[in-house]
N, C-alpha and C positions, 0 to 999 in steps of 0.2 A: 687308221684303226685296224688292229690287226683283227683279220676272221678265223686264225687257229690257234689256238690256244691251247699250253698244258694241261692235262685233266688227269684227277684219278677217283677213279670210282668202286668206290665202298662201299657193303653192307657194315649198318653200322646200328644196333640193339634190333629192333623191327623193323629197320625205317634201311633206305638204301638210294646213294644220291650222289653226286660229285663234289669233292671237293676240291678247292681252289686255293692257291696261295692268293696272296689279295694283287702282288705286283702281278701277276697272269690277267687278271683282268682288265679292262680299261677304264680311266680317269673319271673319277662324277657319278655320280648315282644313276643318276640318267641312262649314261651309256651299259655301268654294269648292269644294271637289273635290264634293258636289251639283250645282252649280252646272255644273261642266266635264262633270259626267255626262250630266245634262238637254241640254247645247249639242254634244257628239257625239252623242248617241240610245245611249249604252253598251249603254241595256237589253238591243238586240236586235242578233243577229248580223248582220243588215243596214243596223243602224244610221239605220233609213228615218226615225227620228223626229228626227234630228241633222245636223252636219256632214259626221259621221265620213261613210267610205269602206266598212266594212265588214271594214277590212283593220288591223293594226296600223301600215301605215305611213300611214294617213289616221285614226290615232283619236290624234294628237300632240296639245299645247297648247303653247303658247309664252306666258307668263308676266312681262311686262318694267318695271323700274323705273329710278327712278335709283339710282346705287349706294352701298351704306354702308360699302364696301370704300376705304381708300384706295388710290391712282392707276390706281381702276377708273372709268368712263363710268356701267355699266350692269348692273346685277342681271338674271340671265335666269335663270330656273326651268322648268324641263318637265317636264312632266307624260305620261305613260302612260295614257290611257286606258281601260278593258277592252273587248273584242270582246263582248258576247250576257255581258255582266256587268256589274256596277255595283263597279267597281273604281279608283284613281287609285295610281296609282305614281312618286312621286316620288323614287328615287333612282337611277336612271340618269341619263347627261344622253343628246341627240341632237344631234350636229353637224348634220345636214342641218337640223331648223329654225332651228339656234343661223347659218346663214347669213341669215336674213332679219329676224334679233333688229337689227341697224345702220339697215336700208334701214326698218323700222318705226320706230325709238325717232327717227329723224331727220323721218320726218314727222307724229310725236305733238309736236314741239318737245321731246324728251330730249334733244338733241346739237343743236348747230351746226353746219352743214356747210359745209365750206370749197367754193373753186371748182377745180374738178379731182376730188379723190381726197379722203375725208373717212376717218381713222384711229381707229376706235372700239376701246376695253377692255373687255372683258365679263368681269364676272365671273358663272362660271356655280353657282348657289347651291345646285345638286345636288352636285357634287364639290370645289368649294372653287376648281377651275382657273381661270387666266385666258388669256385669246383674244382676240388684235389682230385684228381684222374690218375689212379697207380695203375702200369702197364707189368708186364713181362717181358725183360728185357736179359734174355740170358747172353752172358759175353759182348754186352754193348749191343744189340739186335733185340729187333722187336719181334714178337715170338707171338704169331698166331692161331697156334696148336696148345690144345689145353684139354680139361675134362670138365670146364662150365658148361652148364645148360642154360638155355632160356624158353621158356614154352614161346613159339610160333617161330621158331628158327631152325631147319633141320638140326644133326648132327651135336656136335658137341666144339669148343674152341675154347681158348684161354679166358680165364678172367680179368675185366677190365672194372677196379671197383672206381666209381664212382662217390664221391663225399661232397654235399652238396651244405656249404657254409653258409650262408647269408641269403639263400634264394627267399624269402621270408619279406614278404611288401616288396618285392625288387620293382615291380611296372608299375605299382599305383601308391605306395608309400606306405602300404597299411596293409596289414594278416589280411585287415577285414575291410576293407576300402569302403562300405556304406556305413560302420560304425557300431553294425549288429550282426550278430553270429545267425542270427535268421532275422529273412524278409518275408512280407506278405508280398508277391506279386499275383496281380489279375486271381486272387483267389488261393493260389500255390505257396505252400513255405519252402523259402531257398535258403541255402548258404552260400555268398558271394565271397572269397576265400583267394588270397593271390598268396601263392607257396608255391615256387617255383614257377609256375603259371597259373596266371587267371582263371579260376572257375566260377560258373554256376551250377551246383550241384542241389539234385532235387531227387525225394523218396520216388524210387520209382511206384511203388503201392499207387504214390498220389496221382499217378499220371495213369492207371488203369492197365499198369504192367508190373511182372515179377522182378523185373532185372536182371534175369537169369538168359533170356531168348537170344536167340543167335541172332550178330547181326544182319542179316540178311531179312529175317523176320522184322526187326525194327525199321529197317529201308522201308519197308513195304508198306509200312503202317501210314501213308500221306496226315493223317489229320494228326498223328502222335508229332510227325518230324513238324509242322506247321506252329502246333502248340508250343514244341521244346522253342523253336524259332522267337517267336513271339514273346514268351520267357524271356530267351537270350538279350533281344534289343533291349526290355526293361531293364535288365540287369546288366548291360553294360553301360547304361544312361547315371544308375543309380551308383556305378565303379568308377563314374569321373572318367572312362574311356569313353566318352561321345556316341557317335552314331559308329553302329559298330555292323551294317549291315551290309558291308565289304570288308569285312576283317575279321582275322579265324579266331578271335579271342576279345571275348571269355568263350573258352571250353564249357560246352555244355557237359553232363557228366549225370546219370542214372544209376541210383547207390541203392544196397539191400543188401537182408542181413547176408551174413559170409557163413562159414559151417563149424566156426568156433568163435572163441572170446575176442581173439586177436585176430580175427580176419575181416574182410568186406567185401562183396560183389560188389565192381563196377562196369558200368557200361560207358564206356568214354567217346562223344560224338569230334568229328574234327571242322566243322561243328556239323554239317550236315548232313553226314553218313557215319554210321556206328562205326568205329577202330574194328578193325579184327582181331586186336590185340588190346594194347594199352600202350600209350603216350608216357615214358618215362618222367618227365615233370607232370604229367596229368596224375601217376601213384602217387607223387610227392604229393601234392595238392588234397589229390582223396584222403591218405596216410593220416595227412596233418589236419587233416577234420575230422578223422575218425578218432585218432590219439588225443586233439581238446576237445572241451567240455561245452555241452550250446549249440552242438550244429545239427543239423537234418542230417549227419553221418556220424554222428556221435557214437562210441560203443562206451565199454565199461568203462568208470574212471580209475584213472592212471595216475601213480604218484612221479616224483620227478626220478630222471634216470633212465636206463637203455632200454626199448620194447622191440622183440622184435614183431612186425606187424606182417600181413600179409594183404594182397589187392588181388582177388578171383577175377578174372579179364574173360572172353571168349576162347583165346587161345590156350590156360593155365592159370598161372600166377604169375606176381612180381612179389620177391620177399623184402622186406625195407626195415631196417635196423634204424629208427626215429628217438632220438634222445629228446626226452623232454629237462625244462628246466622254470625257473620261478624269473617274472618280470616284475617285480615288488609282489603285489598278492597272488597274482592271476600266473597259473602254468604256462608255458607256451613252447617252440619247437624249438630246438637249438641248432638240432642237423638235423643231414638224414644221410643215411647212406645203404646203397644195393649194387650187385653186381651186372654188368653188363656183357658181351663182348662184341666185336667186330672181326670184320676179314677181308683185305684188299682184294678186288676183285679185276682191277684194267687198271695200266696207267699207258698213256700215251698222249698221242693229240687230239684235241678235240676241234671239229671244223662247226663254224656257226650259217651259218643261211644269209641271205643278203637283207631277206624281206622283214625279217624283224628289223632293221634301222631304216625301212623304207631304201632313201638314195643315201648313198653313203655320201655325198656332200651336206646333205638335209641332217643324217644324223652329227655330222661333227659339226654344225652349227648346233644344235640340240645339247652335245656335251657341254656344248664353251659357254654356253649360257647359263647365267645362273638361276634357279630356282626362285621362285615368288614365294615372298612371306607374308603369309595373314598375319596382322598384329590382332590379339582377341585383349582387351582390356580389362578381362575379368578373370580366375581362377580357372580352372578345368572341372566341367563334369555339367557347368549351369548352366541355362537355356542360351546364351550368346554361345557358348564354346559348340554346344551341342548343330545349332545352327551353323556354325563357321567350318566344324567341320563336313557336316554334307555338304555347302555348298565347294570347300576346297579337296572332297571326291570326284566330284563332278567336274570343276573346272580345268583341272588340270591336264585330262586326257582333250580336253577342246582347244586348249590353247599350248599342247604339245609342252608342255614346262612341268617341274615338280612345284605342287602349290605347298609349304610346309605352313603348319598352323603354328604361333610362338605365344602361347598366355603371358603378357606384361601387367599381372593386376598390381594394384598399386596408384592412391590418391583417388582411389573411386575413377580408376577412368583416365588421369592425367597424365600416370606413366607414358602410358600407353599413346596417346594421342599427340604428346610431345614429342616422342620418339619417330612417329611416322611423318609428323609436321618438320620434321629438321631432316628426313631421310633426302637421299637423292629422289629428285622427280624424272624419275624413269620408269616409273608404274611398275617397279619387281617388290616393291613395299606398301603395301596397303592395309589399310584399317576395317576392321571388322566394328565399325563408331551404331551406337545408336542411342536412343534420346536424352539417355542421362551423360553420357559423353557431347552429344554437340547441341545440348537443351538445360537439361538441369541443371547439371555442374558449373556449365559457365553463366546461367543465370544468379545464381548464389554467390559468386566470387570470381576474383579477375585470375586466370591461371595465365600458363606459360604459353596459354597456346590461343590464337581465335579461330572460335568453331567453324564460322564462315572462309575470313580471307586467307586462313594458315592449310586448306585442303580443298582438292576436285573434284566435286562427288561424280562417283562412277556410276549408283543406281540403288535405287532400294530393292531391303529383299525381304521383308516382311512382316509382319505387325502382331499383338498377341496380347488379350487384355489382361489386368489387373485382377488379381482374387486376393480377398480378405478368407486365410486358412487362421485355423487353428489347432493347438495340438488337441488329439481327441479327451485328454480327461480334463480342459476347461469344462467346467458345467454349467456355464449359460449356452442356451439352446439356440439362441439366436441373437441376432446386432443388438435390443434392446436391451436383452437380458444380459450381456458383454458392456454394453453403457452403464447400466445402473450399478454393474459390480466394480469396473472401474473408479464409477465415480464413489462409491462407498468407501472405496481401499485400491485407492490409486496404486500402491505398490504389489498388490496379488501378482498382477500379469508383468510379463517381459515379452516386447517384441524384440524382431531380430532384422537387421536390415544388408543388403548388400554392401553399405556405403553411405557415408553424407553425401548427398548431392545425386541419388540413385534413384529410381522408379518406388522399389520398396519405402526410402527412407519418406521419401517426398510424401508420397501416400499416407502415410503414415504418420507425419506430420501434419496433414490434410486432414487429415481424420481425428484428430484431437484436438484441431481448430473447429471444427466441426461440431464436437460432441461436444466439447468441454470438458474432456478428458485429457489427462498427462501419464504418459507411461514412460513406464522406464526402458531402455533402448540398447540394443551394442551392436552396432558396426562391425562387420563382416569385410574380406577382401574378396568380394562375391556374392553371387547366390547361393553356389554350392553348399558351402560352409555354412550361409546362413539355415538354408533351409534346413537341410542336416541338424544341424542344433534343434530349429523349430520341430523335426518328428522325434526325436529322442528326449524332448521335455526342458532341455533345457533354456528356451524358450517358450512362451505360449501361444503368439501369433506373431503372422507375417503377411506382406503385401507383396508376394512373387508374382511373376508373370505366369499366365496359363502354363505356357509353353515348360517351363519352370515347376509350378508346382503340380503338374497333370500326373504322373508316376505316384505322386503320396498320395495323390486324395484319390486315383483310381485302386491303390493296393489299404486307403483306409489309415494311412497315417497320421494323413492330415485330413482335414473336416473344413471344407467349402463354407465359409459362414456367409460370404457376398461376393459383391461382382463391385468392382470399384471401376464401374463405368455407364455408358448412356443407354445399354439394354443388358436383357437378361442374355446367357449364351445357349446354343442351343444344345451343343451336350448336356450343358449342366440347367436344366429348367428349371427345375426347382429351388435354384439357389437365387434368391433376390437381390436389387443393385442396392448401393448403401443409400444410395437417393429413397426406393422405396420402404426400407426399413427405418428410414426417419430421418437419415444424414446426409440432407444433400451435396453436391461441390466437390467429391472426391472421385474425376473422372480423368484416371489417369491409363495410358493406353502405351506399350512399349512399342515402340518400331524400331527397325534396324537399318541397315544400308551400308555399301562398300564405298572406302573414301580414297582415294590416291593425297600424295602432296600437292600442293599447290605448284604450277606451271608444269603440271605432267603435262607432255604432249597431248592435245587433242585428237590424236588419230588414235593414240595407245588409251586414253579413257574412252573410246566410242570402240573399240578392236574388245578392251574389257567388259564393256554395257551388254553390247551383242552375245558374246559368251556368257556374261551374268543370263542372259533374259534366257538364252537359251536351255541354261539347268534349270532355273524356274519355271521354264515351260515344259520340262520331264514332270509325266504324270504322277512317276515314280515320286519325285522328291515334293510335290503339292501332298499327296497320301501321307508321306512321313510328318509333312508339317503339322497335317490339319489331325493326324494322328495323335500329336500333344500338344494340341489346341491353340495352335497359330497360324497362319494364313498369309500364301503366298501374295508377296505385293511389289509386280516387273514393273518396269517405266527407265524413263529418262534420268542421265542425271541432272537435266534443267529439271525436275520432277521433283527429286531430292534434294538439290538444293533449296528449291520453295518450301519443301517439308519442313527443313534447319531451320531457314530463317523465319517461319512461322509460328512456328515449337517453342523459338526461343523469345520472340516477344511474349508469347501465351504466359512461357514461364519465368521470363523477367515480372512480369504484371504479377504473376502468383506470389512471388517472391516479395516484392515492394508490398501487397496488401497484405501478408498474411508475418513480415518482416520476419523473414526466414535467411535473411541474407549474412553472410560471413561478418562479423565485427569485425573490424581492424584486422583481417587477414589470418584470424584464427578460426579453431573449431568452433560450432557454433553451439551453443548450449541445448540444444534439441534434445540428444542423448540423455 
């Protein structure tokens, strides 16, 4: 592996960092993001042994190819840095470097540049988005001398417009990824908003500030940065982005009014320290909350067609020309576009450090290895994924591999568990299985896979009980009062479940064996999706796991009506079990646990057990569990196997008495 490598480093809109052709680096992820470690100095908070700046807006990477996008120019990837850590964060993007991604790939020989004005496509390969980038290009040459401005950059230089096409859901699929233009969290109204990049943006009023103060003053404020923090987890829990509390996105973001119709003060955090400026996709993001209708940055309403808007930062402004347009009834963004520029500042070699690859024989086995894949059997955003992913933060730096998380929902569970039961048993593929994958499912009907002999369990990791939620405008007050009105007008209510064959559905079904109730029912590819449904109304209740429903019913979406198990919990005291409000027999408890295929070596499942027990034994990740209401649970995988095969007699027997089980290999009429 080589340790010098070409570099050129740019300023590039606020932000200033190296950029890389992609063949300059070395093969595998692994090794590049080493590689981008060593070339900022990550190690150290001052970053004296690197590029970097010391700051998050100088520890960037700009990453450039040709493209494998059709009627794209140019791949750009960027990369995140860590300040006084050895960290690489690829899934944000940053528009401020993505302005100097054109004026480089044209004089690497990526693009042609015409004489005048040279129109490059970028596709940027963190969000999927694509961005028309017109440079200056007089006589074939890229021309860095101009009379643009941008507040927080001395001087003056060319402009680089920027036209941002499709950034709009690029990381989570949706403007609005929870479904609502505001949330209640812990008390706070937010707008969760992914337009260009992920945001949580919140009044600052609400938070006991102007929006206006310098950042240096909000640094200072400990209990305000704790608070916005705190926000942030909710609100990346509730955006289907997981545990998000090593990862610089969702942008936190502090909005108030601006000093006319078409302006907004923002204060944009990265996430932990106020910008000095503004994040080029963070004004997108603002823009496009402030331009729709609905959000905690809402201004006047605007008919469809060109605005030009403005975003008041610390350093000035950012002006952004946001075209709106109609998506059947509802307005929404079309583009956006603003001016940028850039300015080549070094090109030459860059030499990298030994000690970020440890021994250089240690790191080229590191490269040649491939990465471990979590299989999570359920959609992104519900308590399995949420779980899967802390625990594949944590393990991965232990057992020196990339752990990548891969959601295979699909059959309630069976995708997923087939996929891992027929992998190679070489322990780089493992299941993130718990009880409705290696208990329920296969107590109901014969799948493709057996829960016991087709996997090696590697360890449990933790357990999380049953609540009977509801949406808040049901108007029975409690379990009785939900019994008599189902049984009055069995069709009033609709539950919603993760799946046949799931913790919710079972429940659920338990609970109508139970009362003597029949409700009507729909199947979800998850939690996520279900519960979502359940706070938005179009359901009325559900049987989520704490862990799962703990975000709705702490921000009041959802209404705790029981505990679908053998006590009451201690968060929640006042909510009773359904045994004690009349219904006994509906004690159903989720647990989870990591599985390998069957005949993985036993040295590599006891190498995996030891590093499982070892995150579970981080105090850090007990606090996050028990944080939304699940509870760490280390051991053996002799431990978890006895769990499986106990689970599943439990719920075999449930199944034969309550004859829940599959007819002839079809859906079963529950629903």
């Amino acid at each position: 592996m080589s340790k010098t490598i070409p570099c050129v480093l740019m300023r590039a809109g606020t932000s200033r960092g190296p950029f890389f052709l992609r063949e300059w680096l070395p093969e595998g992820d692994e090794a590049r993001d080493q590689a981008l470690i060593g070339a900022i100095g990550a190690s150290d908070p001052l970053q004296l042994d690197g590029v970097g700046g010391g700051s998050t807006l100088n520890s960037k990477v700009a990453i450039v190819s040709r493209s494998k996008e059709a009627g794209c120019d140019l791949d750009y990837l960027f990369a995140q840095v860590g300040v006084g850590h050895r960290s690489v964060d690829t899934r944000p993007n940053c528009g401020n470097m993505l302005s100097g991604v054109a004026p480089f790939a044209i004089e690497q020989g990526l693009v042609t540049a015409q004489d005048g004005t040279t129109k490059v496509r970028v596709h940027n390969v963190n969000t999927g988005a694509r961005i028309d980038v017109t440079v200056r290009t007089p006589g074939g040459r890229v021309s860095y001398e101009g009379e643009a401005r941008i507040d927080g950059v001395a001087g003056t230089a060319a402009p680089i417009l920027l036209d941002f096409l499709d950034a709009w859901g690029a990381v989570t699929g949706k403007v609005f990824p929870t479904g609502q233009r505001i949330d209640r969290i812990q008390g706070v109204e937010v707008s969760c908003i992914d337009a260009a990049m992920p945001l949580m943006i919140v009044r600052a009023a609400d938070l006991g500030v102007s929006g206006r103060e310098k950042p240096v003053a909000l640094d200072a404020d400990a209990a305000l940065l704790e608070r916005i923090e705190s926000l942030r987890l909710e609100a990346g829990l509730r955006m289907g982005l997981g545990d998000v509390a090593n990862s610089v996105i969702p942008k936190p973001v502090l909005v108030g009014p601006g000093d006319a119709d078409n302006s907004i003060t923002s204060r944009y955090f990265t996430p932990r320290r106020c910008h000095a400026s503004h994040a080029v996709t963070g004004a997108i993001g603002v823009a496009s909350a402030f331009a729709l209708p609905g959000t905690v940055a809402s201004g006047v309403a605007r008919a469809a067609g060109r605005h030009q808007l403005t975003v008041l930062h610390p350093a000035g402004q950012i002006d952004i020309e946001v075209e709106l347009g109609h998506d059947g009834a509802e307005i929404c963004v079309q583009r956006a576009a603003l001016v940028r520029t850039a300015r080549k500042i070094m090109q030459g070699e860059l030499h990298l450090p030994d000690y970020v690859f440890s021994r250089p024989e240690e790191a080229a086995k590191v490269a040649a290895r491939k990465p471990i894949t979590l299989i999570v059997p359920t959609s992104a955003g519900g308590g399995n994924d949420t779980m899967a992913r802390i625990i594949a933060g944590k393990l991965a730096p232990l057992l020196g591999q990339d752990v990548l998380v891969d959601n295979r929902a699909g059959a309630n569970g069976a995708v997923a568990s087939e996929y891992v039961a027929r992998a190679e048993p070489d322990g780089q593929t493992l299941l993130f299985g718990y009880v409705g994958t290696h208990a329920m499912n296969p107590a109901r009907q014969q799948l493709g896979y057996d829960p016991v002999a087709d996997f090696a369990p590697v360890g449990l990791v933790g357990s999380s009980p049953t609540l009977m939620v509801v949406h808040p405008d049901v108007q029975a007050g409690d379990v009785q009062a939900l019994v008599a009105a189902l049984r009055a007008q069995p069709t009033r209510y609709a539950y919603a479940s993760a799946g046949d064959g799931t913790p919710p559905h079972f429940a659920a079904a338990l609970f109508q064996l139970a009362s003597g109730t029949a409700i009507a029912g729909r199947a979800y590819e998850g939690a996520a999706p279900a519960i979502a449904d359940t706070a938005s109304g179009r359901a009325q209740l559900m049987f989520p796991s704490l862990f799962t429903a703990h975000p709705f019913v702490q921000s009041a979406r959802l209404r705790a009506l029981a505990v679908a198990g053998p006590q009451r919990l201690a968060g929640l005291p006042e909510v009773p079990t359904l045994a004690e409000a009349g219904v006994p027999g509906v004690d159903v408890t989720q647990w989870y646990g990591l599985f390998a295929p069957a005949r993985t070596p036993q040295a590599r499942v006891d190498l995996l057990n030891t590093a499982l027990n070892q995150v579970l034994a981080d105090p850090a990740v007990v606090q996050l569990f028990e944080r939304h209401g699940a509870r760490v649970e280390a051991g053996t995988p002799q431990m978890l196997g006895a769990r499986v095969r106990a689970d599943l007699a439990r719920w075999q027997a449930v199944v034969s008495q309550g004859r829940l089980a599959v007819p002839d290999q079809r859906a079963p009429a529950l629903e």
